[in-house]
NUTITI-463398 format. One line per 10 residues: number of its first residue (from 1); for each residue y, z, x of C-alpha. Coordinates in pm, whole numbers. Example, Ala and Ser with C-alpha at 12.3 -4.5 7.8 and 13.67 -1.06 7.14 Angstrom:
REM residues 2
1> -450:780:1230; -106:714:1367
***
This chain:
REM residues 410
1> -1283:-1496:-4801; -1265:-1544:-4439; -1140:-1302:-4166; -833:-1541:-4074; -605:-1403:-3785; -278:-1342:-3868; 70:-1523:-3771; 71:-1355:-3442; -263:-1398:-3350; -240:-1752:-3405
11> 39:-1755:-3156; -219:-1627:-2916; -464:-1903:-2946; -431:-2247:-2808; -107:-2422:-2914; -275:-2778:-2946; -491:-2636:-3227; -484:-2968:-3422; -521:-2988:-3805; -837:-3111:-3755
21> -922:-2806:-3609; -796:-2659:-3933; -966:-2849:-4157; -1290:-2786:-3953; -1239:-2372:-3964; -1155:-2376:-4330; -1485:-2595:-4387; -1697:-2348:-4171; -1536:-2077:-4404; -1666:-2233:-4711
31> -1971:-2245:-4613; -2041:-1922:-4483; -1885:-1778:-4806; -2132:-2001:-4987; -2455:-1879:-4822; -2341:-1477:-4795; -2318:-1567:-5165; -2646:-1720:-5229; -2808:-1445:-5027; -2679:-1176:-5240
41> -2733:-1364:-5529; -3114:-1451:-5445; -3125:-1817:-5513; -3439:-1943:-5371; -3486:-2035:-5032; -3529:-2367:-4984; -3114:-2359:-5092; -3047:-2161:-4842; -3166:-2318:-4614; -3020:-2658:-4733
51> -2662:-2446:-4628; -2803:-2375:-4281; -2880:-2732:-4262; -2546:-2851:-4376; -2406:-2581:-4122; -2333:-2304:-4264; -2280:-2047:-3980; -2465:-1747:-3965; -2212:-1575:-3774; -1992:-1600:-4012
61> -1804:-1258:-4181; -1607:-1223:-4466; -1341:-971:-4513; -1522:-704:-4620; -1755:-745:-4295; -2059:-877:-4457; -2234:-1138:-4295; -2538:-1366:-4397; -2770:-1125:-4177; -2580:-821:-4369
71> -2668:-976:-4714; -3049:-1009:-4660; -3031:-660:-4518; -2868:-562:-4863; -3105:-768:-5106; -3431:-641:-4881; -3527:-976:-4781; -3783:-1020:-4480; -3771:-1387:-4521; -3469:-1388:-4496
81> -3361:-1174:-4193; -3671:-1336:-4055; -3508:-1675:-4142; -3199:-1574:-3994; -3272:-1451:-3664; -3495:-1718:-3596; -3230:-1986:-3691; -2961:-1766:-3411; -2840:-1496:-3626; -2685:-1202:-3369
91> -2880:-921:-3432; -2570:-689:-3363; -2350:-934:-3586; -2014:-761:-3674; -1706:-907:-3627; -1630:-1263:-3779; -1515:-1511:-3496; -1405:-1849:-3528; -1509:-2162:-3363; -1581:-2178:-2949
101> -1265:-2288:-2870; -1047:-2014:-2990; -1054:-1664:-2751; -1142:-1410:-3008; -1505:-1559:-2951; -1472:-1342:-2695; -1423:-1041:-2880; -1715:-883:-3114; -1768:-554:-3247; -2130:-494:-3377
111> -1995:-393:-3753; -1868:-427:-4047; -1597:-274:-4231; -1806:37:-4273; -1957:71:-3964; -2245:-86:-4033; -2484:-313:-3894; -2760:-506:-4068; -2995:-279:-3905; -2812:29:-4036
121> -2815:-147:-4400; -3170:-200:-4399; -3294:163:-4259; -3006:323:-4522; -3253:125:-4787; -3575:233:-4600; -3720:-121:-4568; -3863:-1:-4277; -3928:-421:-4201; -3655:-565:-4231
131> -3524:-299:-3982; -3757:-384:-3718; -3750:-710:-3732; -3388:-664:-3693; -3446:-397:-3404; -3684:-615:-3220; -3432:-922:-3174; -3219:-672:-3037; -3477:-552:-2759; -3553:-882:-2705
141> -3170:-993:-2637; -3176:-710:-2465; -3447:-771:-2183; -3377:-1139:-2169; -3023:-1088:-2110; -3123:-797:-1852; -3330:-1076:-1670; -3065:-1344:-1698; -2793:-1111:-1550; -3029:-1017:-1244
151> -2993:-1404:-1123; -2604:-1441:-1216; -2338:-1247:-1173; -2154:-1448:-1446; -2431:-1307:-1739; -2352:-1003:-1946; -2557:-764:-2113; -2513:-800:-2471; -2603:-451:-2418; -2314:-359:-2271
161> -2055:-570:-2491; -2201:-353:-2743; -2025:-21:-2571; -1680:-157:-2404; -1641:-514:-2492; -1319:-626:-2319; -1183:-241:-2258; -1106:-198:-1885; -950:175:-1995; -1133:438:-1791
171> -1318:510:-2066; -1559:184:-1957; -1414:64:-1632; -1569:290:-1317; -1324:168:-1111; -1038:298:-1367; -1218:642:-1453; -1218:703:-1101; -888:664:-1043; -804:908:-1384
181> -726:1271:-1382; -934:1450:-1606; -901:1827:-1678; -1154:2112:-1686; -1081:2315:-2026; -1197:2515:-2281; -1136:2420:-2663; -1039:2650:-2926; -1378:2749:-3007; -1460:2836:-2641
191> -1647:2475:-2585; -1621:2397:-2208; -1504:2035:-2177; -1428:1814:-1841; -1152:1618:-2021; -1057:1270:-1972; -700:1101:-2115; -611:767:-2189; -303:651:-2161; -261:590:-2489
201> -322:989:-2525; -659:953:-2642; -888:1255:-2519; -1238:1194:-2442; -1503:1443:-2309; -1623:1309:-2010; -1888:1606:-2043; -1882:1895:-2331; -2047:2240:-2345; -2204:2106:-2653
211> -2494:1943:-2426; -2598:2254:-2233; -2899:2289:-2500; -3007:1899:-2439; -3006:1985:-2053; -3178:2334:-2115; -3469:2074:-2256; -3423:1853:-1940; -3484:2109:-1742; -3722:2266:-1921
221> -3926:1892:-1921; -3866:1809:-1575; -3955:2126:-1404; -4136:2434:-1579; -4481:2277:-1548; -4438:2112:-1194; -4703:2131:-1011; -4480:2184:-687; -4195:2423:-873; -4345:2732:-664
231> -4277:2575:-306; -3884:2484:-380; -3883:2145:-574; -3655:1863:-416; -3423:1768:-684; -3118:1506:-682; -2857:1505:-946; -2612:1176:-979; -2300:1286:-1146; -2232:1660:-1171
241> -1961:1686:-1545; -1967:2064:-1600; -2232:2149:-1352; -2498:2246:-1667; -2816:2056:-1553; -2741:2165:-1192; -2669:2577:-1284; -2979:2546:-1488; -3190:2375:-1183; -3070:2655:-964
251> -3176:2917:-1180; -3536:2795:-1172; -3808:3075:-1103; -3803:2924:-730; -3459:2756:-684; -3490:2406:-563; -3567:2358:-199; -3338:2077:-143; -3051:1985:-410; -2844:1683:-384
261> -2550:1617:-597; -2385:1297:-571; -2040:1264:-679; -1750:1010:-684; -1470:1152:-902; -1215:1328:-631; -1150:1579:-921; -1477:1676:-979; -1524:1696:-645; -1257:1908:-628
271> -1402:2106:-912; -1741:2184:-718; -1588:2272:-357; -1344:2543:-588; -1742:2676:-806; -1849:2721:-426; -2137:2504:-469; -2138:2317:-122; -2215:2711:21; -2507:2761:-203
281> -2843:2781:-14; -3012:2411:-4; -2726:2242:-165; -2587:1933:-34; -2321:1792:-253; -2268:1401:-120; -1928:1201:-201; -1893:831:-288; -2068:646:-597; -2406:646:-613
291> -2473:307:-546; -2328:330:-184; -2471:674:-117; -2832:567:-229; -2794:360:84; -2657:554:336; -2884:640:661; -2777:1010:578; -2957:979:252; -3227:797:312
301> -3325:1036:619; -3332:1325:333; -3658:1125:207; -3792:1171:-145; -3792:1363:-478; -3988:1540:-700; -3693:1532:-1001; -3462:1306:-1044; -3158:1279:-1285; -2861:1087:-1328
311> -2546:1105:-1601; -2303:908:-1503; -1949:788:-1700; -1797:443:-1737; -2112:283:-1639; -2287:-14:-1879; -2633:2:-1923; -2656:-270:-1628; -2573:-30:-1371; -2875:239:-1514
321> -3093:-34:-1515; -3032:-112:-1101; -3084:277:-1112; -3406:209:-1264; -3512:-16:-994; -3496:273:-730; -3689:531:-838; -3982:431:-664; -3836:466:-330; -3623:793:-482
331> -3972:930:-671; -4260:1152:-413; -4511:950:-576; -4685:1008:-990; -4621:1361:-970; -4185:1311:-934; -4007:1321:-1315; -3709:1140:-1390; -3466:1161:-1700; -3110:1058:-1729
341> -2844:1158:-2001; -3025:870:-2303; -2641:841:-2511; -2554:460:-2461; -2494:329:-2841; -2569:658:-2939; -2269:588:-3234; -2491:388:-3381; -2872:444:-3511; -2940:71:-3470
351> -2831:75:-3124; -2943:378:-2997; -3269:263:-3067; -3256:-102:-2923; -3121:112:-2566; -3402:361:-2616; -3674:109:-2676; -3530:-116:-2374; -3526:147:-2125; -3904:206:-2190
361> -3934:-158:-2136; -3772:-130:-1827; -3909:175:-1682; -4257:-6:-1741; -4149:-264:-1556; -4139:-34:-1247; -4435:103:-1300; -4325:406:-1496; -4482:564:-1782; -4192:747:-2025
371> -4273:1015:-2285; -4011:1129:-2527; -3896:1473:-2622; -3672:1526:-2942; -3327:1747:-2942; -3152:1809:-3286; -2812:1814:-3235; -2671:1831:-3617; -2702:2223:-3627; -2383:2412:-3810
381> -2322:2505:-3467; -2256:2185:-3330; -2008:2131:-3634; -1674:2081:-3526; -1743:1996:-3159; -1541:1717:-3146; -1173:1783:-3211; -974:1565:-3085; -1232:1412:-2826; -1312:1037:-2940
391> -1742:1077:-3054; -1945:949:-2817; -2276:1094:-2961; -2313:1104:-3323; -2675:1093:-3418; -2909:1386:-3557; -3153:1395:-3282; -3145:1356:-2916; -3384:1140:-2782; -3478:1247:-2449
401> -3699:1044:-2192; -3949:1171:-1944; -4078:905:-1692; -4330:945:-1428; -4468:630:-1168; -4817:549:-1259; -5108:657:-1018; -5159:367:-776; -5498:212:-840; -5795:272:-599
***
């Protein structure tokens, strides 16, 4: 069966939806039933692709949120998925949507019913194949799109349709977080938590205590074996939360010599005047988002440095990839680190990946090398973190990223 809208989304859609339109959707219907059906019922190829043929279309989802890419996912099929992708399967395929003409086209989730993408089926079946050659049409969406988007303002990420879709709440528009209260508290088991709540009384950590031991690892990566720690290293922090990564970089064996903190929420602002941190020895905590700062005569006189992270919220994957672009003129040459907070799609195992894998591809493009450190994050004390707070990071293992500019050639 198809996943129809209802009366009252029909209202929605364009009155002059004729009954040929009608007759077409119900036809496209049948078809994609018919081929999710021959997938999972392994009739030989050469039928199935007599249904492509015919068109059949592959983004097609039944009720129960399976879709042809799902199927050969489910029946272990590299031909298949191979098949598939190559004849314009999405590799993040989830919602059905009808044809080009009606607005939910605009709308996709990268699911099923039960969660699941066709990536997720195929690594819950270990066919360690078919999962990458489901993975790798995502990084290659991924870096296309990336390239598309630099030359027109009018191209989206896939990337980031993936985290907010349409949602302008401030939980994905910058420009609505920053005009949000949010609220410093403690949770009932003693979790520190810079709160954020949507209007519709949804609560969402904008940072939780539960991430002090993935900074303590930051840290720990960026700085202990620096070979300019002992002189004061010059650090820069975009987007303070809870202040973890930027208490830990202070208590350093030599605190940092210089330490900028750039910050655009007025409460967190707030927040860090009330901790005393703009009266802390080489501190200099600099208002305004990051992408006006970075540009700023004051902060470009300040010159470069040695470690650089960023963490920012309501910000696609677009806006860390212009980040990206700066580190050389941010970095004091091979020997400066970078790492930012690696949890976009991190809800997902298919998609934290593909954003993993993509921002290797696009530190390399900038001449960066990246090395990868692992956090677990599954421990029984990290059971119950949540609460109320909506997930925003619900894989086993922290992936964290360590990049460095290569040595310029001689």
């Amino acid at each position: 069966m198809n996943r129809m809208p209802d009366d009252s989304q029909l209202d929605s859609v364009d009155s002059e939806v004729s009954a040929e339109d009608i007759e077409e959707i119900n036809a496209l219907t049948e078809l994609g039933t018919t081929l999710i059906q021959a997938v999972l019922e392994k009739e030989p190829l050469t039928n199935v692709q007599d249904l492509i043929d015919a068109g059949a279309p592959l983004w097609f989802q039944d009720n129960e949120g399976i879709s042809p890419l799902h199927a050969a996912a489910y029946v272990g099929s590299e031909q298949l998925v191979k098949m598939f992708l190559d004849e314009g399967a999405v590799w993040n395929a989830g919602k059905w949507t009808l044809i080009s003409y009606i607005e939910f086209t605009r709308r996709t989730a990268p699911v099923d019913n039960l969660g699941n993408t066709a990536g997720d089926i195929a690594l819950s079946m270990n066919n360690e194949e078919c999962y990458k050659l489901i993975r790798d049409a995502g990084i290659r969406a991924g870096l296309l799109l990336a390239v598309l988007s630099s030359r027109s303002s009018l191209v989206r990420s896939p990337l980031a349709l993936v985290i907010d879709g349409e949602d302008n709440t401030a939980a994905a528009s910058n420009v609505a977080f920053l005009a949000s209260p949010l609220q410093y508290t403690t949770d009932a088991n003693g979790q520190e938590i810079c709160l954020l709540k949507l209007k519709d009384n949804t609560e969402i950590g904008v940072m939780m205590g539960w991430e002090r031991e993935i900074m303590c690892k930051t840290v720990n990566e960026l700085c202990s074996n620096h070979p300019r720690l002992k002189e004061g290293l010059r650090v820069l922090n975009v987007g303070f939360g809870l202040g973890i990564i930027d208490s830990l970089l202070q208590g350093l064996s030599e605190p940092p010599s210089l330490h900028v903190i750039i910050e655009a929420h007025p409460d967190v602002l707030a927040h860090i005047r009330e901790r005393g941190w703009h009266s802390k020895p080489g501190v200099k905590v600099m208002a305004g988002k990051w992408q006006d700062v970075i540009q700023s005569k004051e902060f470009r006189d300040l010159g470069k440095f040695d470690v650089v992270y960023t963490d920012t919220f309501a910000e696609d994957y677009q806006e860390l990839h212009k980040f990206f672009k700066l580190l050389p003129s941010l970095l004091a040459g091979p020997e400066g680190r970078f790492s930012f907070f690696n949890g976009l799609g991190a809800t997902n195992a298919l998609l934290y990946d593909v954003y993993s894998r993509v921002s290797e591809c696009h530190l390399s493009d900038i001449g960066a090398d990246v090395r990868w450190s692992f956090v677990r994050v599954d421990g029984e004390e990290d059971q119950g973190r949540w609460e109320r707070s909506r997930e925003y990071f619900t894989q086993p293992v922290y992936r964290l990223p360590i990049a460095q500019l290569k040595s310029k050639e001689t």
